[in-house]
C-alpha positions as CSV (number, residue, x, y, z in Angstrom):
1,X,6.5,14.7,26.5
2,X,3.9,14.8,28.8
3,X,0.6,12.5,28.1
4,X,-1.2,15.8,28.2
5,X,1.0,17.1,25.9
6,X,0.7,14.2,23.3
7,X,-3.0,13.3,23.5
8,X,-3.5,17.3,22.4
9,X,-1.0,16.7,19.6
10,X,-3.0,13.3,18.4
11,X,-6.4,15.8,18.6
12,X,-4.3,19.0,16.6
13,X,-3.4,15.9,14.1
14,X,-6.8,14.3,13.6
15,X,-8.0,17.7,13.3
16,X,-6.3,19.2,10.6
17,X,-6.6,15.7,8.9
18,X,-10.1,16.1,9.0
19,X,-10.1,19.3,7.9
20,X,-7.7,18.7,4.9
21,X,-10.4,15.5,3.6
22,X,-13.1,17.5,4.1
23,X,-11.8,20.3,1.9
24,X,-10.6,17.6,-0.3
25,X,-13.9,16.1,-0.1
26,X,-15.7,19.0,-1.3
27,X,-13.5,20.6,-3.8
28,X,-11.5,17.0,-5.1
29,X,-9.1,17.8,-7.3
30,X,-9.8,20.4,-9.7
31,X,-8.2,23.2,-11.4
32,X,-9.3,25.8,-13.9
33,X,-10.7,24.6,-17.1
34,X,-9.6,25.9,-20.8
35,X,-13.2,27.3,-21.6
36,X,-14.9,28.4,-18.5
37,X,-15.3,25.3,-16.7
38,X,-13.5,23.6,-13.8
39,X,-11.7,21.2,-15.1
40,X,-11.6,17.9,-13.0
41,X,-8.0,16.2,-12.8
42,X,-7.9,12.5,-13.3
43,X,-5.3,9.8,-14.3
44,X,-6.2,8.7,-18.0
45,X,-7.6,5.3,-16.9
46,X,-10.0,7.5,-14.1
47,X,-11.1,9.7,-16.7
48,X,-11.5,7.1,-19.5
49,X,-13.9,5.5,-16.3
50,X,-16.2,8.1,-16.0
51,X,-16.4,8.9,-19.9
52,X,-17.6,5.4,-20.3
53,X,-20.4,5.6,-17.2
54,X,-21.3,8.9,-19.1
55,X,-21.7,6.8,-22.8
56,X,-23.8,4.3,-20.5
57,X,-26.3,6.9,-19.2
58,X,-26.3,8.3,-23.1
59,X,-27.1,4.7,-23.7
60,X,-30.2,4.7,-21.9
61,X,-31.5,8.0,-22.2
62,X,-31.5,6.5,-25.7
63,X,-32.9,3.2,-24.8
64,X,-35.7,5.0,-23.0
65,X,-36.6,7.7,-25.7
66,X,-37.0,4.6,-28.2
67,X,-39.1,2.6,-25.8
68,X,-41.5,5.9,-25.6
69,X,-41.5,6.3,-29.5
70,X,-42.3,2.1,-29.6
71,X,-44.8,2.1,-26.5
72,X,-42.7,-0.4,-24.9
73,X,-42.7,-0.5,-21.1
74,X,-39.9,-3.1,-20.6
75,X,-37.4,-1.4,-23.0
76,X,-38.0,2.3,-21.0
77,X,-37.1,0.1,-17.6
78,X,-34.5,-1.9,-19.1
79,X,-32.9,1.0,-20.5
80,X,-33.6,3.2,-17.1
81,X,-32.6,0.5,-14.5
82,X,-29.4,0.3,-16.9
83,X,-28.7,3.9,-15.7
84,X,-29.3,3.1,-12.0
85,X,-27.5,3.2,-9.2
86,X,-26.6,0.1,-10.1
87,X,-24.5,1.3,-13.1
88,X,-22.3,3.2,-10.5
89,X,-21.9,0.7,-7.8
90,X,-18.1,-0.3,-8.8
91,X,-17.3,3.4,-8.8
92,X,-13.6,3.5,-7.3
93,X,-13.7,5.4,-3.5
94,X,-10.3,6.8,-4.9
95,X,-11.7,8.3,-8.1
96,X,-14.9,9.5,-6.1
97,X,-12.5,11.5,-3.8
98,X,-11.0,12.8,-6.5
99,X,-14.8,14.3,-8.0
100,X,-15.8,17.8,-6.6
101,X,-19.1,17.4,-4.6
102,X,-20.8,19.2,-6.9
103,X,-20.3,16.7,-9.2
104,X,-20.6,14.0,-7.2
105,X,-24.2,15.5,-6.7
106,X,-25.1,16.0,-9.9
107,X,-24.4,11.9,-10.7
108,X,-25.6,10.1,-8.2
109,X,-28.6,12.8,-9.1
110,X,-28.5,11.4,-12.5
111,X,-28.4,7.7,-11.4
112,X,-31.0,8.2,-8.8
113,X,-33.5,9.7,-11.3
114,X,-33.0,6.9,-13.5
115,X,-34.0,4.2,-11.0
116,X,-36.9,6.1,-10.3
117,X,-37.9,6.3,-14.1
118,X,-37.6,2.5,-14.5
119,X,-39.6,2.4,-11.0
120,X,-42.4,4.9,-12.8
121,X,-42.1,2.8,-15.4
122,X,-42.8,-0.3,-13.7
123,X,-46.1,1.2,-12.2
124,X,-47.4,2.1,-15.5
125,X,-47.3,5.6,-15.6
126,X,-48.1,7.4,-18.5
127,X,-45.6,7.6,-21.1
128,X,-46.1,11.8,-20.8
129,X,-45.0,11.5,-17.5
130,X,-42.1,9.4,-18.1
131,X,-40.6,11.6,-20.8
132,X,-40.8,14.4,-18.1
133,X,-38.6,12.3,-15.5
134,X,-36.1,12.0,-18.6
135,X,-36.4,15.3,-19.2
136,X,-35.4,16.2,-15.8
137,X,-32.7,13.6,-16.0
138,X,-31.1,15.0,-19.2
139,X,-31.2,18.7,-17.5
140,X,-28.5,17.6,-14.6
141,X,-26.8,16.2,-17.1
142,X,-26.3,19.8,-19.6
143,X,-25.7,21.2,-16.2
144,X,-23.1,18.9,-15.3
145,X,-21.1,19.1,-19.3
146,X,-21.8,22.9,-18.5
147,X,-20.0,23.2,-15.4
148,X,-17.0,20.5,-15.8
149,X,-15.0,18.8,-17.8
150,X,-12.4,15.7,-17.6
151,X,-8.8,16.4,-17.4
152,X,-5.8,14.0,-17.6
153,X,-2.7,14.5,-15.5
């Protein structure tokens, strides 16, 4: 084989490797859901992953309705920097190849919101306001329960 011949094969190769992440990339791994939705496919322990991130962000969006009810600034930004991007920082590239961009999206969204809550927070903006961000915040996430759900292999 020629080195013509083989540096055209490496390109075909890297191309349709490419092309098969990028589709992967976009549509993860997915198949159709029992009630309307897409249902994302995850191993038990993956799944069992991103319920618990969800229960977090539940978590704070409590954390942060209390702190309006109470008045109290540092419980909203606790509760809010809680849901951060911090909170998603250990995420598993494998499992996040595995989420549908749309998805993906939608969550770091969610997280991204949340740190700019606790940052609206921090520079005393009115507790109207804030209630508005989480607002917003809870919307991606009906969207999100509306549009997926978590399947096991």
């Amino acid at each position: 084989m020629t080195s013509g011949r083989l540096a055209a094969l490496a390109i075909a190769l890297w191309l349709v490797t490419a092309g098969v992440f990028a589709w992967f990339f976009v549509h993860g791994s997915t198949r159709p859901g029992s009630d309307n939705r897409t249902a994302v496919v995850l191993a038990p322990g993956e799944r069992d992953f991103v319920l618990a991130e969800m229960r977090g962000l539940l978590a704070g969006v409590h954390g942060v309705l209390d702190g309006i009810d109470r008045n109290d600034r540092a419980q909203i930004a606790r509760a809010a920097w809680a849901g951060g991007m911090a909170a998603a920082a250990d995420v598993n590239p494998a499992l996040m190849a595995k989420l549908p961009l749309a998805f993906k999206q939608l969550g770091v969204g969610v997280h991204r919101d949340m740190d700019a809550l606790a940052q609206a927070t921090d520079e005393g903006k009115p507790l109207p306001q804030l209630q508005n961000r989480l607002t917003a915040v809870l919307a991606k996430c009906v969207a999100c329960h509306s549009a997926w759900q978590l399947s096991s292999r």
